[in-house]
Every structure is written in C-alpha cells, then in structure tokens.
C-alpha positions as CSV (number, residue, x, y, z in Angstrom):
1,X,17.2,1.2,20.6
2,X,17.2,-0.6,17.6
3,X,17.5,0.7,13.8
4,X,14.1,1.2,12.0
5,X,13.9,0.0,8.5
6,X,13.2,-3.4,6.7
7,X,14.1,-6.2,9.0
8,X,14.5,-10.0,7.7
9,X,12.7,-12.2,9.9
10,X,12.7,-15.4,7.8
11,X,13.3,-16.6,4.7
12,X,9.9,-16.0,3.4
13,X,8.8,-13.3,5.9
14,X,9.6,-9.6,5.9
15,X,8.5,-6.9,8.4
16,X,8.5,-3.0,6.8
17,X,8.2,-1.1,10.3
18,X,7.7,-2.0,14.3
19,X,4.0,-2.1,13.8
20,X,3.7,-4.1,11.0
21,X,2.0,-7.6,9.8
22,X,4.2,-9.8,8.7
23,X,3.8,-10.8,4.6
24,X,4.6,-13.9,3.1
25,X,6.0,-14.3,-0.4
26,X,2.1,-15.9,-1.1
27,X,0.7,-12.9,0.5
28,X,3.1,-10.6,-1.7
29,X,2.3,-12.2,-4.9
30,X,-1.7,-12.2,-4.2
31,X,-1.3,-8.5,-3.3
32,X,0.4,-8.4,-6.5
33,X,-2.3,-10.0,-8.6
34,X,-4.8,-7.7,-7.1
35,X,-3.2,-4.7,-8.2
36,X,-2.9,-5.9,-11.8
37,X,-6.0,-7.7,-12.1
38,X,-8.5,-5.5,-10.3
39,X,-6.7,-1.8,-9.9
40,X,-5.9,-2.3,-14.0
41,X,-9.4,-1.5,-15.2
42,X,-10.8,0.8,-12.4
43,X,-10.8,4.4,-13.8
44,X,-8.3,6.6,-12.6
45,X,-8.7,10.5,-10.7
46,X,-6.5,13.0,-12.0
47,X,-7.3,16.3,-10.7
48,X,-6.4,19.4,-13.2
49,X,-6.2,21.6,-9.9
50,X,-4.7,21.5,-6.6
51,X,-8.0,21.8,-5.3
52,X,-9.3,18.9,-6.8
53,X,-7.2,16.9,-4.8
54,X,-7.1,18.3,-1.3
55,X,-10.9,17.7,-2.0
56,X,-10.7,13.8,-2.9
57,X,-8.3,13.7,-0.2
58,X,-10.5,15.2,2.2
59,X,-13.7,13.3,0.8
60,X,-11.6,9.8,1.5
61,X,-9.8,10.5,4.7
62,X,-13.9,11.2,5.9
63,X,-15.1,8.1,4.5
C-alpha cells in the first residue's frame, strides 16, 4: 500500500489525495483569481453563537 499525501505527477501537475483531479499551474492560478476577484466582495457570515453555525451548516449541507 502506498503512502497517502501530495504526490508529484509532473512538472506542472499535482494530485492532493487518491481521488483527486489533477490541477495544473493555469488551473491553480484561475482558482486563485476567483478567490480574490469574486470571494473579495461577497459579504461574509459570522455567527455570534454556536448555533448560528450548526444552522448555516445544516441549511448548506441540505442545499
């Protein structure tokens, strides 16, 4: 059985567990963009309570 954990499969591609897609360095940086372009401005959800966020957990694990 072989050792879980990050494997190097080329040069420009990387595979994070045995189920995983591979991502290139393009993929990476788009994914990259993405979270600073688009997940900068949307509002953020900090619950005050512990129950505020087993219920937003809840809500998106049903949607």
């Amino acid at each position: 059985m072989e050792p879980r954990g990050p494997k190097k499969v080329t040069d420009e591609m990387t595979i994070i567990g045995p189920d995983a897609v591979p991502l290139t360095i393009s993929d990476r940086s788009n994914a990259a963009r993405f979270n600073r372009v688009v997940l900068g401005w949307t509002p953020r959800f900090k619950p005050h309570r512990r129950w505020q966020s087993l219920l937003l957990h809840a809500l998106l694990r049903g949607s």
